[in-house]
C-alpha positions in Angstrom: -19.2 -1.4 0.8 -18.7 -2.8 -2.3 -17.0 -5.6 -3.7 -15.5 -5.8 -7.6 -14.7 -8.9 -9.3 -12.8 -8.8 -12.9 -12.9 -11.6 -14.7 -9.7 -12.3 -16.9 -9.7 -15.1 -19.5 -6.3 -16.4 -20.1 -4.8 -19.2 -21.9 -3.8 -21.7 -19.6 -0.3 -21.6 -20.6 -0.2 -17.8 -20.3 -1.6 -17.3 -16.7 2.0 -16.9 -15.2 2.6 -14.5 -17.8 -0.5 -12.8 -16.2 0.6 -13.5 -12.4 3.7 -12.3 -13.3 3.0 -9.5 -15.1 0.8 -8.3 -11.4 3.4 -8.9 -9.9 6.5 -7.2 -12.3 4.4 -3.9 -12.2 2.4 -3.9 -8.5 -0.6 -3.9 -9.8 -2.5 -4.7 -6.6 -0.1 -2.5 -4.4 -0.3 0.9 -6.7 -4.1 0.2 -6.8 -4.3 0.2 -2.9 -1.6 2.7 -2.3 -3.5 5.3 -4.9 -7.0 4.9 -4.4 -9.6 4.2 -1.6 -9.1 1.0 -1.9 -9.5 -1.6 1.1 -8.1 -4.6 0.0 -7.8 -6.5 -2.9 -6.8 -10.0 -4.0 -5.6 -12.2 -7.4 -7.2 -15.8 -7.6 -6.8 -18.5 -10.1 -9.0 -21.1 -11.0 -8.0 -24.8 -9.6 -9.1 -26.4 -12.3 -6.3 -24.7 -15.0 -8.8 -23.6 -17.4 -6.8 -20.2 -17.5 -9.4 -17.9 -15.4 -8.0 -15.4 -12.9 -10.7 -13.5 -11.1 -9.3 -10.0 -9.5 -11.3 -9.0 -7.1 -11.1 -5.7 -4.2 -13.3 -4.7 -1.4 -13.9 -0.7 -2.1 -15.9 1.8 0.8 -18.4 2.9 -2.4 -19.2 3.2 -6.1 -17.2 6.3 -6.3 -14.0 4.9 -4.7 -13.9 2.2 -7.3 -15.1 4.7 -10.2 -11.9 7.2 -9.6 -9.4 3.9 -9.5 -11.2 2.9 -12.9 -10.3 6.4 -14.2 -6.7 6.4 -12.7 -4.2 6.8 -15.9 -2.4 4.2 -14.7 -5.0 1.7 -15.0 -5.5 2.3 -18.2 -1.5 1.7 -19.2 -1.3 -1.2 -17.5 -5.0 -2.3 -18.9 -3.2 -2.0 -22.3 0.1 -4.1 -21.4 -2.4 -6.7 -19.9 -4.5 -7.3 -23.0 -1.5 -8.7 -25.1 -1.5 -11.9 -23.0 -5.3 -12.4 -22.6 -7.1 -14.4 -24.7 -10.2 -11.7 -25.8 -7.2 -9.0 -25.8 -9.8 -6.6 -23.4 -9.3 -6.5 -19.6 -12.8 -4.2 -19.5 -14.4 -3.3 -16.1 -15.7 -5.1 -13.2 -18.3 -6.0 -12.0 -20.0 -4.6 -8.8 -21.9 -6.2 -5.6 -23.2 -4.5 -2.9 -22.1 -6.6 0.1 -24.7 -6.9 2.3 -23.2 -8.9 4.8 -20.2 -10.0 6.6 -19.1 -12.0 9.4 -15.1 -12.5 10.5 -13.3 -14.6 12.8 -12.3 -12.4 16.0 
């Protein structure tokens, strides 16, 4: 399995805008509902600097690739980059996870 992590860089004052923008158009929902996703979550850093780390667990390398490719990705890349502060949302990157334990 494989885990991705995209890192957004925000002004502070502009991460609502970002949350909201998630939100406004699914973002995480279409992602999981039209690829092979397996989960995936939004974060926010505690210490308001204006990070937001997106992050989703994917089965392999190619999973994640055909999501990366999925047109609707790139539209909503595009609407995304107007409120980030290096105007890119670019790709993530990836980690091998190697191991895992969960609460039964």
């Amino acid at each position: 399995m494989l885990r991705t992590i995209l890192m957004l860089n925000v002004a502070p004052e502009r991460v609502g805008d970002v949350l909201q923008r998630y939100d406004d158009e699914q973002i995480l929902q279409y992602s999981l509902d039209h690829s092979d996703a397996i989960s995936s979550e939004i974060s926010v850093a505690t210490d308001a600097a204006g990070t937001i780390l997106v992050t989703a667990v994917w089965p392999d390398q190619s999973a994640y690739d055909g999501w990366v490719e999925n047109p609707f990705r790139a539209s909503s890349n595009g609407r995304l980059a107007e409120l980030l502060k290096d105007s890119a949302v670019g790709i993530g990157r990836t980690f091998k996870i190697v191991h895992e334990v969960k609460k039964s």
